[in-house]
N, C-alpha and C positions, 0 to 999 in steps of 0.2 A: 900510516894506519895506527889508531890507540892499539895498546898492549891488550887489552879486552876484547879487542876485535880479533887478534892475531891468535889466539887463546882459543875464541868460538872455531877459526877456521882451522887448526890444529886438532879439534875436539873433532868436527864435523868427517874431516878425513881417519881421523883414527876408526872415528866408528866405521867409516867405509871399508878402511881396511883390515879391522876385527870380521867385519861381515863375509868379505872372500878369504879369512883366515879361517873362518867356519864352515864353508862350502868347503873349501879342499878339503879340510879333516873328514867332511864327512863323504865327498868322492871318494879319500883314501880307504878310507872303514869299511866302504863298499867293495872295492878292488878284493881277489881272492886270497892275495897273499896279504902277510901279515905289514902295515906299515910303517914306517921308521917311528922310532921315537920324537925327531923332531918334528915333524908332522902335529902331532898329538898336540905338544907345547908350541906351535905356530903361532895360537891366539893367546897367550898369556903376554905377551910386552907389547901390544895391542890394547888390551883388558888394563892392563896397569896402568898405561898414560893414560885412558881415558879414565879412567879413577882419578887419579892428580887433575886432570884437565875440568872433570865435572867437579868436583869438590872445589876447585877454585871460582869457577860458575857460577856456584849452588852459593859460595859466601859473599859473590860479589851484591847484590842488595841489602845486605847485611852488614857488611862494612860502608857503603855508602851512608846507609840509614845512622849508619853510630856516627860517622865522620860530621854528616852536617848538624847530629843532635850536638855533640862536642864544638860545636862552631858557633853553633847558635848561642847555647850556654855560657861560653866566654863571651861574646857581644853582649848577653842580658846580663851578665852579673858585673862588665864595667860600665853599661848604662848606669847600674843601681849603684855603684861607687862615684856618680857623678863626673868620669873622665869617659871620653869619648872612646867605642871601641875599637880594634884594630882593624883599619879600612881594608887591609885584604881578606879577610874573614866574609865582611861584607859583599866585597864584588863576587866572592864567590860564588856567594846567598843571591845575590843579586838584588841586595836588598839596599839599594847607594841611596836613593831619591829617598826611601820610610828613615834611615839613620841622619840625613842630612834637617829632614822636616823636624825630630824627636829631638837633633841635639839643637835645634835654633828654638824648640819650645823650651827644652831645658834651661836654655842660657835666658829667656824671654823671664820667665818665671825668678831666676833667681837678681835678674835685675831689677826688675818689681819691687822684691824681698830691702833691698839695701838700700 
């Protein structure tokens, strides 16, 4: 399983188990006597991984989004320097067939030239 997967299913259970950390507190509260403290704080390291868990969530579109802007940008600025860019950038991009077509027009054009 990707790490982003293991993440959602880690999140998914916490929240489950904040949710029965909430029902007992609040069976406890109802009970006559007074109940423990830990009780009370049951849902708090529950509440906190799922904080860490959703914040990393919440940035993953965000990071993907800069990563292939950053990917792309390096292949366009060594097309514009006339050397061919770094082919793993590319299969990433999945863009092999569009760089292979640009760099045989490039090379097409400057043999023309000479």
């Amino acid at each position: 399983m990707k790490w982003n997967t293991w993440v959602r299913q880690i999140h998914h259970w916490l929240s489950i188990g904040f949710t029965v950390a909430v029902l007992v507190n609040i069976v406890a509260l109802g009970q006559e006597q007074q109940p423990a403290v830990w009780v009370g704080l049951l849902a708090l390291l529950p509440v906190a991984l799922l904080l860490l868990t959703g914040l990393y969530l919440f940035a993953i579109p965000y990071a993907t989004q800069w990563r292939s802007a950053t990917r792309q940008r390096v292949g366009v600025n060594a097309m514009a320097k006339g050397r061919p860019p770094d082919p793993l950038s590319f299969l990433e991009l999945g863009h092999v067939l569009n760089f292979r077509t640009a760099h045989e027009d490039h090379a097409r054009r400057h043999q023309t030239r000479a």
